[in-house]
BALOBA-1460 file (C-alpha; in Angstrom, 3 decimals):
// residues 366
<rec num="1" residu="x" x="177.027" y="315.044" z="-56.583"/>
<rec num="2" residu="x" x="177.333" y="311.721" z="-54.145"/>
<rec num="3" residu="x" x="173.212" y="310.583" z="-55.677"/>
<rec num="4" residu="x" x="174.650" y="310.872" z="-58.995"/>
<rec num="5" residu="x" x="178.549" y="308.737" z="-58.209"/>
<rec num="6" residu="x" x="176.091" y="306.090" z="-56.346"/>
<rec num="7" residu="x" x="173.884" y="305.974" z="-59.385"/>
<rec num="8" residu="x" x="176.569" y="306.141" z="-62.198"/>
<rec num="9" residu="x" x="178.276" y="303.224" z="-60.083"/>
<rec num="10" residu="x" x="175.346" y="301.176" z="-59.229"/>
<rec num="11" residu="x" x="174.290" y="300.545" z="-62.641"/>
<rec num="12" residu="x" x="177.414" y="300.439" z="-64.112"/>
<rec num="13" residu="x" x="178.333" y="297.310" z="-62.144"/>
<rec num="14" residu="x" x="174.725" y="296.007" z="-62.927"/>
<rec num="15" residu="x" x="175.849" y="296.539" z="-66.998"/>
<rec num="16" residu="x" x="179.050" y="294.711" z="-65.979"/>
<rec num="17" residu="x" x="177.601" y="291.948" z="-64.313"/>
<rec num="18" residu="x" x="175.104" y="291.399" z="-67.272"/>
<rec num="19" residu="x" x="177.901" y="291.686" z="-69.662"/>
<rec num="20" residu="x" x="180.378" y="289.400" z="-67.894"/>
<rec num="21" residu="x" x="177.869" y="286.743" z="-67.369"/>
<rec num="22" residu="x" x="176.490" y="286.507" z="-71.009"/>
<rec num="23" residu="x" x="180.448" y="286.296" z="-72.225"/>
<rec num="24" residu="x" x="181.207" y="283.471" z="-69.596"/>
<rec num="25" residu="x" x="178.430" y="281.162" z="-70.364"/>
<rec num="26" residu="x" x="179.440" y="281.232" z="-74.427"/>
<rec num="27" residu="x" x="183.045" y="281.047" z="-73.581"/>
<rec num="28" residu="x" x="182.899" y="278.324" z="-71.015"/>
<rec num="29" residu="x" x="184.112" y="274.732" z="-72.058"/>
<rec num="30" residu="x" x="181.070" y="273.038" z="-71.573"/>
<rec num="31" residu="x" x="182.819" y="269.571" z="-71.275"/>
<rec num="32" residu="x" x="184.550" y="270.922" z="-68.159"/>
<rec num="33" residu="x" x="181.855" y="272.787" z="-66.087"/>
<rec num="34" residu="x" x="179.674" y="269.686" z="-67.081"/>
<rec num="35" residu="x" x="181.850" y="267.561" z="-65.042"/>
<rec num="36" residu="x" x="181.326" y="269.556" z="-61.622"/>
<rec num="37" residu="x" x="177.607" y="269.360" z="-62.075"/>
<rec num="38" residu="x" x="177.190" y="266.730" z="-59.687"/>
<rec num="39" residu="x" x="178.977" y="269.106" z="-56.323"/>
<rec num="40" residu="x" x="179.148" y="272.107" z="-57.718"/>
<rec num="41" residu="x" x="175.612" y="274.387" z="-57.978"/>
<rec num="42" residu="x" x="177.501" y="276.893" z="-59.944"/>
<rec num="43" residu="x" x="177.627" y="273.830" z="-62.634"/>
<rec num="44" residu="x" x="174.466" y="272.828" z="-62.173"/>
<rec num="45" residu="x" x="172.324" y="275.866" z="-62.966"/>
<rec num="46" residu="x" x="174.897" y="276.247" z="-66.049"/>
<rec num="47" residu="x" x="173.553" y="273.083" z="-67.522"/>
<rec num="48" residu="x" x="170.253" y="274.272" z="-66.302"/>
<rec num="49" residu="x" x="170.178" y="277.515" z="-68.756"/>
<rec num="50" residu="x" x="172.198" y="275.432" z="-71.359"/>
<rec num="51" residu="x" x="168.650" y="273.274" z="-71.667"/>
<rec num="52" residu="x" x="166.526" y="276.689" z="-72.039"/>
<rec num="53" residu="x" x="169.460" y="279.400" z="-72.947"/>
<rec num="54" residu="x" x="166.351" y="282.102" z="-74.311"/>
<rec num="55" residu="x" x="165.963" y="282.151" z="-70.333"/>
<rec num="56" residu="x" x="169.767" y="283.450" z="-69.785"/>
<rec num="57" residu="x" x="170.264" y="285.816" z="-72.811"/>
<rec num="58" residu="x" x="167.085" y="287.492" z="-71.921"/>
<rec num="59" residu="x" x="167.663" y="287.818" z="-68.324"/>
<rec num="60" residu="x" x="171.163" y="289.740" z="-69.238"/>
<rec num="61" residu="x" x="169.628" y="291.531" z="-72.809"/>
<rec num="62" residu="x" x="166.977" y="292.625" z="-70.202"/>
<rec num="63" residu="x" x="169.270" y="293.416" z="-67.262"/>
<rec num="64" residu="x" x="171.773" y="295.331" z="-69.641"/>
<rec num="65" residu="x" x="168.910" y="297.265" z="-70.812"/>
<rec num="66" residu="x" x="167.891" y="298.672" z="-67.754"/>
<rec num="67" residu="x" x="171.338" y="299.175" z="-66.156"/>
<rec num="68" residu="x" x="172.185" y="301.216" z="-69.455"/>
<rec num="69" residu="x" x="168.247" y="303.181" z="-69.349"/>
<rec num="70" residu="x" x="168.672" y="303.677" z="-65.384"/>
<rec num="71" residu="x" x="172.159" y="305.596" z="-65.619"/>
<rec num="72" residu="x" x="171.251" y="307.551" z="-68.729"/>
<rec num="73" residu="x" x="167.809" y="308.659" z="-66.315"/>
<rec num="74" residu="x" x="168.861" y="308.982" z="-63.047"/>
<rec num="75" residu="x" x="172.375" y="309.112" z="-63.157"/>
<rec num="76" residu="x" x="171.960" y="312.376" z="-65.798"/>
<rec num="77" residu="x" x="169.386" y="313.483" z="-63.169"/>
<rec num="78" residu="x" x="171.621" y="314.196" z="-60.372"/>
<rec num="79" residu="x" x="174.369" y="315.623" z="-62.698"/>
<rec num="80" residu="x" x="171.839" y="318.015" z="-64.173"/>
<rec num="81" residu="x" x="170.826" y="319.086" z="-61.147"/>
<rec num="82" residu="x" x="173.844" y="319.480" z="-59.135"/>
<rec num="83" residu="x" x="175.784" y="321.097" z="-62.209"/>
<rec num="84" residu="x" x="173.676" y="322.744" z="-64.255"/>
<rec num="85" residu="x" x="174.889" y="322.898" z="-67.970"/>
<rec num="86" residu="x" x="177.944" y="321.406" z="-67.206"/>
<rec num="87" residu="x" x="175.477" y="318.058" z="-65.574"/>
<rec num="88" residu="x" x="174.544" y="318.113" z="-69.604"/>
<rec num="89" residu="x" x="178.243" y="318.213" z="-71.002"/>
<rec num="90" residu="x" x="178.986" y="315.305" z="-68.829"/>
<rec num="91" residu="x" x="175.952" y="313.249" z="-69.461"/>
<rec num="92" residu="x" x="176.221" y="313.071" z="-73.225"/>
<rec num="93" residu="x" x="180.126" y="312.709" z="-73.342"/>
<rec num="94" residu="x" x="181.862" y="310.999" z="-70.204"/>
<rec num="95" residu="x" x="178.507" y="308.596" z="-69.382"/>
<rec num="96" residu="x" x="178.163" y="307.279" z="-72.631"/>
<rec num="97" residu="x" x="181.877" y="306.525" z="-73.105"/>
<rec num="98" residu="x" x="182.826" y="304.979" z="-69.766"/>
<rec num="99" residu="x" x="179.415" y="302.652" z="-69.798"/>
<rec num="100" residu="x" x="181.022" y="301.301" z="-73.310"/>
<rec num="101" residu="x" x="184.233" y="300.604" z="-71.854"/>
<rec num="102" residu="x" x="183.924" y="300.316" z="-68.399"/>
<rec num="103" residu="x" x="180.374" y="298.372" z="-68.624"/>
<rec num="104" residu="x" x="180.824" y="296.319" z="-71.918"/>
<rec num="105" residu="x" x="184.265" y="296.014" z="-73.323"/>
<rec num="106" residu="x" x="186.944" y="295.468" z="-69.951"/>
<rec num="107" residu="x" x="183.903" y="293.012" z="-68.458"/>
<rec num="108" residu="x" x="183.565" y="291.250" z="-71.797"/>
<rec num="109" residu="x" x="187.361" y="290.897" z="-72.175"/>
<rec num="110" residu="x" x="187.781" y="289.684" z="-68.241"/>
<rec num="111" residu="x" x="184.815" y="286.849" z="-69.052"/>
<rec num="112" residu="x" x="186.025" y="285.792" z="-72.392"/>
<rec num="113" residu="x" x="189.979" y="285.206" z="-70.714"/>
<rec num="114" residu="x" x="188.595" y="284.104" z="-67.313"/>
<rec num="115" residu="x" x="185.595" y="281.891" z="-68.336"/>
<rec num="116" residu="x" x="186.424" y="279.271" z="-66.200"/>
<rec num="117" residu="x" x="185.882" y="279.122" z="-63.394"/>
<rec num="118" residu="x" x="184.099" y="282.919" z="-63.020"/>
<rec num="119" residu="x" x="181.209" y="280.918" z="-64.610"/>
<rec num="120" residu="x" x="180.868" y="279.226" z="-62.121"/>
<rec num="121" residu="x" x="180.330" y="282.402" z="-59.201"/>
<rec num="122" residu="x" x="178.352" y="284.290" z="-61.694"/>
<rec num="123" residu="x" x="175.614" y="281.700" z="-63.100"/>
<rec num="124" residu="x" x="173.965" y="281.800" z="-59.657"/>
<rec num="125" residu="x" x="173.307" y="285.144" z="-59.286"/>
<rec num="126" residu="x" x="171.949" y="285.518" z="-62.842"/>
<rec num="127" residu="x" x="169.441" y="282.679" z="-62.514"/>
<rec num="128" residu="x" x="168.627" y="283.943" z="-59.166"/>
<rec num="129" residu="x" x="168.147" y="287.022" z="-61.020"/>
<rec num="130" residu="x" x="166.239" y="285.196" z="-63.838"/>
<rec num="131" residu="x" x="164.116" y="283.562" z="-60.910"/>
<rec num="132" residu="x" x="163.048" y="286.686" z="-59.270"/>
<rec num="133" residu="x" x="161.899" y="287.958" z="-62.798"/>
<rec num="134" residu="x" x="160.846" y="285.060" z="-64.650"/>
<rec num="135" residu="x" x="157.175" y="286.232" z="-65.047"/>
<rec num="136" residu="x" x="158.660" y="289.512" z="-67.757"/>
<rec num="137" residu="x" x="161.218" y="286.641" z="-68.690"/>
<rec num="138" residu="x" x="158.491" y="284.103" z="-69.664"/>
<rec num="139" residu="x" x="156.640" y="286.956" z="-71.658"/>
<rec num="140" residu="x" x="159.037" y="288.193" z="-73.578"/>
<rec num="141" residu="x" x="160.933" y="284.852" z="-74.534"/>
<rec num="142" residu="x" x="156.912" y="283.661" z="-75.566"/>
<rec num="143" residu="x" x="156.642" y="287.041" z="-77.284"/>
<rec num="144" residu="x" x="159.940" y="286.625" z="-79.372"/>
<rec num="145" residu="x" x="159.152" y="283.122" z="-80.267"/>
<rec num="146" residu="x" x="155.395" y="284.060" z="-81.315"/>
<rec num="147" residu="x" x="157.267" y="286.489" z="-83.775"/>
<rec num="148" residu="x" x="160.025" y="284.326" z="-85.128"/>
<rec num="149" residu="x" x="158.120" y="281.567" z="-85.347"/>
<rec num="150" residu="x" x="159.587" y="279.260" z="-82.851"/>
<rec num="151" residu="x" x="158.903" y="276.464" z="-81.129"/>
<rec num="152" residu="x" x="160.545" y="275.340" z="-78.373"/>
<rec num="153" residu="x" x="160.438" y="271.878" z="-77.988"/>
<rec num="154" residu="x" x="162.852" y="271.337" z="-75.425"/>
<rec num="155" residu="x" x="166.504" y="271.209" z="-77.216"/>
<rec num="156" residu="x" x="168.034" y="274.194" z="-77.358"/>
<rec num="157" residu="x" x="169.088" y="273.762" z="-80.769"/>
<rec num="158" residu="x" x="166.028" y="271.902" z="-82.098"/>
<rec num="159" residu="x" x="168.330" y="268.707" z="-82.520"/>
<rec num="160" residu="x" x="166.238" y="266.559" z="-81.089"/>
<rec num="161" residu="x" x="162.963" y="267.369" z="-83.395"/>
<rec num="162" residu="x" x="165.838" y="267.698" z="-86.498"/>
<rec num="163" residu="x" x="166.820" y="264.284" z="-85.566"/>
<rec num="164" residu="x" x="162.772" y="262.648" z="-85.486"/>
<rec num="165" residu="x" x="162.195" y="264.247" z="-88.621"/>
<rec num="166" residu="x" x="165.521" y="262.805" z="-90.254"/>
<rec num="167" residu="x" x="165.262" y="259.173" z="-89.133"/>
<rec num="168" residu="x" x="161.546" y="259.126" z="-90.127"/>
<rec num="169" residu="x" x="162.813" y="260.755" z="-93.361"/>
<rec num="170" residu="x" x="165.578" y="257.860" z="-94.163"/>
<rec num="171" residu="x" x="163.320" y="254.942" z="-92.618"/>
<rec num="172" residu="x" x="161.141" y="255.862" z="-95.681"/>
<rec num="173" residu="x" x="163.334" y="257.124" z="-98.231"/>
<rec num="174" residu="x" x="163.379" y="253.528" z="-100.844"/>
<rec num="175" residu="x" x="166.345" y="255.275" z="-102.866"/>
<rec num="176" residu="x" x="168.530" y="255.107" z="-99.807"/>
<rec num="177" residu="x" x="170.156" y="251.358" z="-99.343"/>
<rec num="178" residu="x" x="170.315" y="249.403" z="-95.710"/>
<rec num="179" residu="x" x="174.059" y="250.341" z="-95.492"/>
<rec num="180" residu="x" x="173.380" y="253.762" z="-96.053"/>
<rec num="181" residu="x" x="170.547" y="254.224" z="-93.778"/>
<rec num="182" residu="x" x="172.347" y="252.427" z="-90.859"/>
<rec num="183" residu="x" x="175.113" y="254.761" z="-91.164"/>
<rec num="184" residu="x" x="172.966" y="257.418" z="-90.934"/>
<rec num="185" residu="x" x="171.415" y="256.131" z="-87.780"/>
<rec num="186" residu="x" x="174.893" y="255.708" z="-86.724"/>
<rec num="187" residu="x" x="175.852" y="259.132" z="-87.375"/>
<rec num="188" residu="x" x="173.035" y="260.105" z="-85.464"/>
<rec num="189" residu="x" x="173.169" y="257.753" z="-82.167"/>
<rec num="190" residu="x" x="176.645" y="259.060" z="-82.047"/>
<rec num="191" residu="x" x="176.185" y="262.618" z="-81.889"/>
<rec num="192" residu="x" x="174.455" y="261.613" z="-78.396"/>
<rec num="193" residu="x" x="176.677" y="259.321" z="-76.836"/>
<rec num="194" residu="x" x="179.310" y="260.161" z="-74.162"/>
<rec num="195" residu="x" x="182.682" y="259.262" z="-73.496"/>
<rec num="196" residu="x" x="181.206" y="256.150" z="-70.464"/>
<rec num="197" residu="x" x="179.663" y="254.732" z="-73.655"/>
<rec num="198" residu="x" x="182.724" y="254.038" z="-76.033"/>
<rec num="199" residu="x" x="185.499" y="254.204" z="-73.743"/>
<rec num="200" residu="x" x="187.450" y="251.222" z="-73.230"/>
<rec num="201" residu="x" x="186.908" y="250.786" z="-68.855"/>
<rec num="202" residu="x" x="189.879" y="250.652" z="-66.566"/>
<rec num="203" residu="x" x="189.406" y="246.823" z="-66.447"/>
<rec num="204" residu="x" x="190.760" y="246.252" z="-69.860"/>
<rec num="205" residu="x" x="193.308" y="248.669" z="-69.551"/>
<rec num="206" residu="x" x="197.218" y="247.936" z="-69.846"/>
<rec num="207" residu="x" x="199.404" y="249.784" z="-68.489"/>
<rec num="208" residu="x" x="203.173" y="250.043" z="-66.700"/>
<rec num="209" residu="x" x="204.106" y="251.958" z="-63.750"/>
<rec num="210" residu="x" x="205.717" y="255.096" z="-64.139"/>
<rec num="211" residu="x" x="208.715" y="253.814" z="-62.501"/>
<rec num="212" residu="x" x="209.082" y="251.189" z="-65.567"/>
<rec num="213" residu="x" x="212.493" y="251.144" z="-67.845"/>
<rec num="214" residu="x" x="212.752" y="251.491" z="-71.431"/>
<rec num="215" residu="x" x="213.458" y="247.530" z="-71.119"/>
<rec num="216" residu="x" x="210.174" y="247.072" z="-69.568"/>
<rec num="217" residu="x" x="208.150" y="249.075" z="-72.244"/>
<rec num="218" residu="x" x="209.950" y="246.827" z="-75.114"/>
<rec num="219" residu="x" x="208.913" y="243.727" z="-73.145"/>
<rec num="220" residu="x" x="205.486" y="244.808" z="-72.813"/>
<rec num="221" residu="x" x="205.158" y="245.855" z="-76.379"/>
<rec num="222" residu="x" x="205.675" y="242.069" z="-77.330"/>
<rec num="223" residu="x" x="203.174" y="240.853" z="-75.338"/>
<rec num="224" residu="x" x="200.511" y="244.191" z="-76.378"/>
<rec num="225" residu="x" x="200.151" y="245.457" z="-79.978"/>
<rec num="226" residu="x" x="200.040" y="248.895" z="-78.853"/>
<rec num="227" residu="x" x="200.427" y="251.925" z="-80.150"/>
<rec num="228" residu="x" x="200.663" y="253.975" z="-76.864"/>
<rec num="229" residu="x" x="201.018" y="253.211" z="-73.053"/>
<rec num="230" residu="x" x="199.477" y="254.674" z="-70.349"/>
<rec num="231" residu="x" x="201.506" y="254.847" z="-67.327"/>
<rec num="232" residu="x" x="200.136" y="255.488" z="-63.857"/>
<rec num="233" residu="x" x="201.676" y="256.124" z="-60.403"/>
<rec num="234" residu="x" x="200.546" y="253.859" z="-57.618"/>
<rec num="235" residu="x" x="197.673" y="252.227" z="-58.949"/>
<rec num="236" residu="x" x="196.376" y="251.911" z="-62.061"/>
<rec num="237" residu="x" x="193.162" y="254.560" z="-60.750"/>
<rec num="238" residu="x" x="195.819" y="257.508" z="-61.118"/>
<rec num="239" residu="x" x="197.308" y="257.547" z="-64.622"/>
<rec num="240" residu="x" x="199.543" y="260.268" z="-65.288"/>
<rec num="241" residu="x" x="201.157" y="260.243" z="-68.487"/>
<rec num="242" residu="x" x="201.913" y="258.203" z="-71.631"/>
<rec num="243" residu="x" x="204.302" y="256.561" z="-73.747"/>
<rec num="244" residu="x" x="204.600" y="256.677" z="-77.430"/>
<rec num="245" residu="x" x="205.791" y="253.169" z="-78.229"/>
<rec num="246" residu="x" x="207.727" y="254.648" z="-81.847"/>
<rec num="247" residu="x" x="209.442" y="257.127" z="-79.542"/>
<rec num="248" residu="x" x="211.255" y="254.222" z="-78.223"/>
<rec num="249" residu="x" x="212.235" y="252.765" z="-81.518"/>
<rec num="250" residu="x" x="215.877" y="253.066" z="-81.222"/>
<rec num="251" residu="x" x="216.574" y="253.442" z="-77.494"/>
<rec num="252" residu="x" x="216.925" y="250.020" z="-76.270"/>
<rec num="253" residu="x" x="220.404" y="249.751" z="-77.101"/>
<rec num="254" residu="x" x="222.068" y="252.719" z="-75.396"/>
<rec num="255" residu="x" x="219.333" y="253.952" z="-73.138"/>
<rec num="256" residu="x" x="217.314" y="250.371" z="-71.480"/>
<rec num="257" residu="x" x="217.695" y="251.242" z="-68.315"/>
<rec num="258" residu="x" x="216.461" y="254.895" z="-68.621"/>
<rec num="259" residu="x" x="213.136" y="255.446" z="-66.919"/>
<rec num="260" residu="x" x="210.178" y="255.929" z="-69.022"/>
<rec num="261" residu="x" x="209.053" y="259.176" z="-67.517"/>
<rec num="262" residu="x" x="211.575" y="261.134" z="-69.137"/>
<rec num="263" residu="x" x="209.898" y="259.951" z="-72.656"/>
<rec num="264" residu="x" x="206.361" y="260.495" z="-71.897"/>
<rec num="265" residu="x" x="203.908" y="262.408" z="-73.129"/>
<rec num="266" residu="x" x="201.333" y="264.894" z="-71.532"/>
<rec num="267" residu="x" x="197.909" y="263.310" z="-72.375"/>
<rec num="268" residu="x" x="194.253" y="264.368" z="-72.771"/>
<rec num="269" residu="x" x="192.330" y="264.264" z="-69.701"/>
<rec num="270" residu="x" x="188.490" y="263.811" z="-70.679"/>
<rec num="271" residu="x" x="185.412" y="263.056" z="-68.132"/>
<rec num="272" residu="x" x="183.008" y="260.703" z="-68.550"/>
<rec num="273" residu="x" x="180.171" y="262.658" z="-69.091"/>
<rec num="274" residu="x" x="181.961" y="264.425" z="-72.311"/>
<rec num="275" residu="x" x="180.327" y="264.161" z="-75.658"/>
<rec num="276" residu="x" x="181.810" y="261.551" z="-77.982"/>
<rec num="277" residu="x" x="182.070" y="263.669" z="-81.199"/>
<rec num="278" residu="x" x="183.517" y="266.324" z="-79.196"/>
<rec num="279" residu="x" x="186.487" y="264.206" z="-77.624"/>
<rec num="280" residu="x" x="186.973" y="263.245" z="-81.521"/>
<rec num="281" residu="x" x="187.535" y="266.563" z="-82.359"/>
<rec num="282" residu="x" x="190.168" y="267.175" z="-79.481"/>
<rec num="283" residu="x" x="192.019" y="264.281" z="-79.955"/>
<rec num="284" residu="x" x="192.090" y="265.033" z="-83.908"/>
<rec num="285" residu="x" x="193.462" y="268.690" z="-83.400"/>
<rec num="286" residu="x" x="195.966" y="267.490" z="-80.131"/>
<rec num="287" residu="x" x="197.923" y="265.080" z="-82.373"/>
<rec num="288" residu="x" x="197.094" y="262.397" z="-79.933"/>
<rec num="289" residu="x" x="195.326" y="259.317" z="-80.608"/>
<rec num="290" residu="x" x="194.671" y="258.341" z="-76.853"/>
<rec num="291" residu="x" x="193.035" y="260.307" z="-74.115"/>
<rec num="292" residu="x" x="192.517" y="258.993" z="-70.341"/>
<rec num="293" residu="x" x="188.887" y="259.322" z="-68.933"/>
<rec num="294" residu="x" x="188.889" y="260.239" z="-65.678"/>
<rec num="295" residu="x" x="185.632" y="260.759" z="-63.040"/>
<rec num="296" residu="x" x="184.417" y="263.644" z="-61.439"/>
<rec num="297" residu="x" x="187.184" y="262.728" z="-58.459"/>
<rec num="298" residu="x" x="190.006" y="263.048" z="-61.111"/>
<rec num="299" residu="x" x="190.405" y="258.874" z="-60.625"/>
<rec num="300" residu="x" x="191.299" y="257.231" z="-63.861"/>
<rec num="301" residu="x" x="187.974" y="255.379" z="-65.221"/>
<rec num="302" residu="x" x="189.196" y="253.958" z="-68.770"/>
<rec num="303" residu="x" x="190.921" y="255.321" z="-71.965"/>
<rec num="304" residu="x" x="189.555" y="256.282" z="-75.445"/>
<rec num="305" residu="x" x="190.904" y="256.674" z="-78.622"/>
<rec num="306" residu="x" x="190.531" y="257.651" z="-82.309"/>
<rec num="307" residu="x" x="189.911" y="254.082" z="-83.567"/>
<rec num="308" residu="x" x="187.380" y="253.511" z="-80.777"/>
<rec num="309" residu="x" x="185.506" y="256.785" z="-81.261"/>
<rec num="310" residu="x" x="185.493" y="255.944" z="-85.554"/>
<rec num="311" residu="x" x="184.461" y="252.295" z="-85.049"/>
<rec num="312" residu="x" x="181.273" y="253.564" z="-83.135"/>
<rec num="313" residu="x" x="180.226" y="254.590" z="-86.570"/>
<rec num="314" residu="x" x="181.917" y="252.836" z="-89.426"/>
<rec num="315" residu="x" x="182.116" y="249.287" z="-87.157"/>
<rec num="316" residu="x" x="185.262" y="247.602" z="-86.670"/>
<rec num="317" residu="x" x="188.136" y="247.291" z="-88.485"/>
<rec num="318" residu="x" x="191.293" y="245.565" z="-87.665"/>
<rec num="319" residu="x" x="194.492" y="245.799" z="-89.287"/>
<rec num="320" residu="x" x="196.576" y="242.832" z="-90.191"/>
<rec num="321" residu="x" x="198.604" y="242.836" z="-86.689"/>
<rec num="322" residu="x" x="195.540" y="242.742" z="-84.636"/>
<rec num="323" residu="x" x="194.432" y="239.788" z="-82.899"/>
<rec num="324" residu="x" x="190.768" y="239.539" z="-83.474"/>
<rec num="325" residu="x" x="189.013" y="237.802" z="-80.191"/>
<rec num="326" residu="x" x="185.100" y="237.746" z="-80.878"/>
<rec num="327" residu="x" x="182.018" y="238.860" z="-78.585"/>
<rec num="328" residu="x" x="180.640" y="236.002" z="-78.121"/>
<rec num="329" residu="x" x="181.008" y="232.203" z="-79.683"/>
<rec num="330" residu="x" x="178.150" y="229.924" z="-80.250"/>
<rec num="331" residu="x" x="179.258" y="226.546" z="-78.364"/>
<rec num="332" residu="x" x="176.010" y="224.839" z="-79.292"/>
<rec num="333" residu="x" x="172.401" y="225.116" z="-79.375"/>
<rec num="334" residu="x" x="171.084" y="227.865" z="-76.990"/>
<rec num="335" residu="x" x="174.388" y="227.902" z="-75.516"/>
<rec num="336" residu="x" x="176.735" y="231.144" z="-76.102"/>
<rec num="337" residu="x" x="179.776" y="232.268" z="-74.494"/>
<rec num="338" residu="x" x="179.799" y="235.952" z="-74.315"/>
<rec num="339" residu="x" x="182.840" y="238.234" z="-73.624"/>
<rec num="340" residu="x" x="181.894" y="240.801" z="-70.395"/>
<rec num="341" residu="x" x="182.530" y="243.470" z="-71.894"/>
<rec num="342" residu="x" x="179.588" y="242.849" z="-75.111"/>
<rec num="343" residu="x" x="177.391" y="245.637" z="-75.100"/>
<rec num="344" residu="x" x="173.640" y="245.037" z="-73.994"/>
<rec num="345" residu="x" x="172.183" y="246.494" z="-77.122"/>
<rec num="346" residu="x" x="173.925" y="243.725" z="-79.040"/>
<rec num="347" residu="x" x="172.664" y="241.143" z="-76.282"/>
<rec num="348" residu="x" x="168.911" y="242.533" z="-77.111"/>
<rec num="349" residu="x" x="169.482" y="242.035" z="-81.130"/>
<rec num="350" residu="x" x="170.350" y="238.343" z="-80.763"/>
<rec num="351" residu="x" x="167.099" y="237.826" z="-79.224"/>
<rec num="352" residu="x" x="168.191" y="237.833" z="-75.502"/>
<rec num="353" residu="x" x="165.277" y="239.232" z="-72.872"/>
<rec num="354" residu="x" x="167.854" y="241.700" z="-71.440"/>
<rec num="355" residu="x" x="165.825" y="244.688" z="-69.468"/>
<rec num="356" residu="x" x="167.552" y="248.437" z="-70.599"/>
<rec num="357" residu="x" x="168.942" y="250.110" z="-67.436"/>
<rec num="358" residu="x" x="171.869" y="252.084" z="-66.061"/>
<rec num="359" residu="x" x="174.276" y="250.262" z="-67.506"/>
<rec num="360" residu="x" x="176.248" y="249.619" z="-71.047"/>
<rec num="361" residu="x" x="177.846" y="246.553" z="-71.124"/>
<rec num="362" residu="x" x="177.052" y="242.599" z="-69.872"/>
<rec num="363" residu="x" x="179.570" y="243.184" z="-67.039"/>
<rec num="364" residu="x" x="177.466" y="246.437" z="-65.476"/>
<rec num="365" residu="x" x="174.173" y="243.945" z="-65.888"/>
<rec num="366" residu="x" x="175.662" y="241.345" z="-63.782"/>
């Protein structure tokens, strides 16, 4: 009777683990584990199977399998022969129903409410898993693409071939105008770009202390057409909250003096390494036009917002109470004065010999 309790329980963790880690890695915000990647190897092998994710759902499709085909053998086995008949009552009634619930549902439910952070302890024991048995892993993900007719080239989602084909497509197309087609590349360019790519950096970034007044805000509103304010404790590398500068439309009169912490706002925290279109999406659904980008250290790094995120594909617009300060200004011949924040990719389409590299803007270059 103990072979049969250390069978039944052995593979009926092994279902659970399998389960649990399939559930985690769909559930997971990818935005958030992405930003541990560079100190935590739980994050790391994450993005790892998120580049080839055949290699995870067939490690756990294959591990579940055998968990589920090892307790209906052996586990049966020792129940048959310890009990007798009553070995057979047990394996077709109580096994079957306690390896659905106990090795599928409660795990599944546990992963989908605890994604984060079990992903991060369970990833590296699956691809460990996925190591040891990436020989039958290789096969069969071959094997399955053979039948479908796949072809992995490399994107998990074939976005990257989709996009080749596309731009090839419009680049070609004569029916489809300049405007159009540069949209489209837009459109596409944008669906790759991160948050470090659009956001406006912590250099350019206004912003009152957290001890600041009502007063202050009102003052500062003169000097800044904005529509919110971050406010930071300390320094201006730890911003905490934010201001809605309506909200204070009517308090200056009876309440100046009032700090503005008991009128801010709880903002969106996004990391640098987020996708652009994704951020767009958050902000759209929080209400918020304004998030604060922060590093993998938590440290404020810059801000984004709606109007930046739509500008990086419809260009920008201004509306009559902005102040419009150009890029650059032509002072004479072969002689340009160029704002530090112009982005190099503009730099290389007027002509300037400016080498691509880590870096975005003309104040990274230098």
């Amino acid at each position: 009777m103990i072979n049969a309790l250390i069978s039944f329980l052995f593979f009926l963790f092994g279902e659970a683990f399998f389960a649990c880690s399939e559930i985690t890695f769909i559930s997971a915000e990818r935005i958030l584990v992405e930003s541990l990647a560079k100190k935590n190897i739980g994050a790391k092998l994450y993005l790892k199977f998120w580049q080839n994710p055949e290699r995870l759902f067939t490690t756990t499709l294959m591990g579940i399998t055998l968990c589920v085909a090892g307790n209906g053998i052996f586990t049966s086995y020792f129940l048959i022969k310890t009990l007798g008949n009553w070995g057979i009552v047990i394996s077709s009634t109580f096994l079957p129903f306690s390896m659905i619930i106990f090795g599928q549902i409660i795990p599944k439910t546990i992963g989908r409410k605890f994604s984060y952070p079990l992903v991060l302890y369970l990833i590296p024991f699956l691809y460990l898993i996925s190591f040891i048995f990436f020989p039958i892993i290789f096969l069969n993900t071959k094997l399955a693409n053979k039948v479908l007719k796949l072809r992995e080239e490399g994107n998990p989602f074939f976005l990257t071939k989709f996009r080749e084909v596309f731009l090839t497509f419009i680049h070609y197309e004569e029916e489809i105008d300049f405007k159009e087609k540069e949209l489209m590349h837009k459109i596409l360019e944008f669906a790759k770009k991160r948050v470090s790519q659009v956001m406006i950096p912590l250099t350019q970034v206004k912003a009152l202390p957290i001890t600041a007044t009502v007063k202050d805000a009102i003052e500062f509103s003169k000097n800044y057409n904005f529509s919110y304010i971050p406010l930071y404790e300390g320094s201006i590398n730890h911003v905490k909250s934010i201001i809605k500068v309506q909200h204070l439309v009517g308090k200056i009169l009876l309440e100046e003096n009032k700090p503005l912490k008991d009128f801010s706002l709880e903002p969106l925290f996004v990391p640098e390494v987020a996708l652009a279109h994704e951020i767009l999406s958050q902000l759209q659904k929080s209400g918020i036009e304004i998030a604060i980008v922060v590093d993998e250290y938590g440290f404020t790094t810059g801000i984004i917002t709606i109007e930046d995120l739509i500008e990086e594909v419809l260009g920008e617009f201004r509306d009559a109470l902005d102040y419009y300060v150009p890029e650059y200004q032509k002072i004479k011949e072969n002689l340009y004065k160029f704002k530090g924040y112009i982005e190099i990719e503009k730099l290389q389409s007027l002509g300037l010999p400016i080498p691509s590299g880590d870096y975005e803007t003309l104040n990274g270059f230098i």
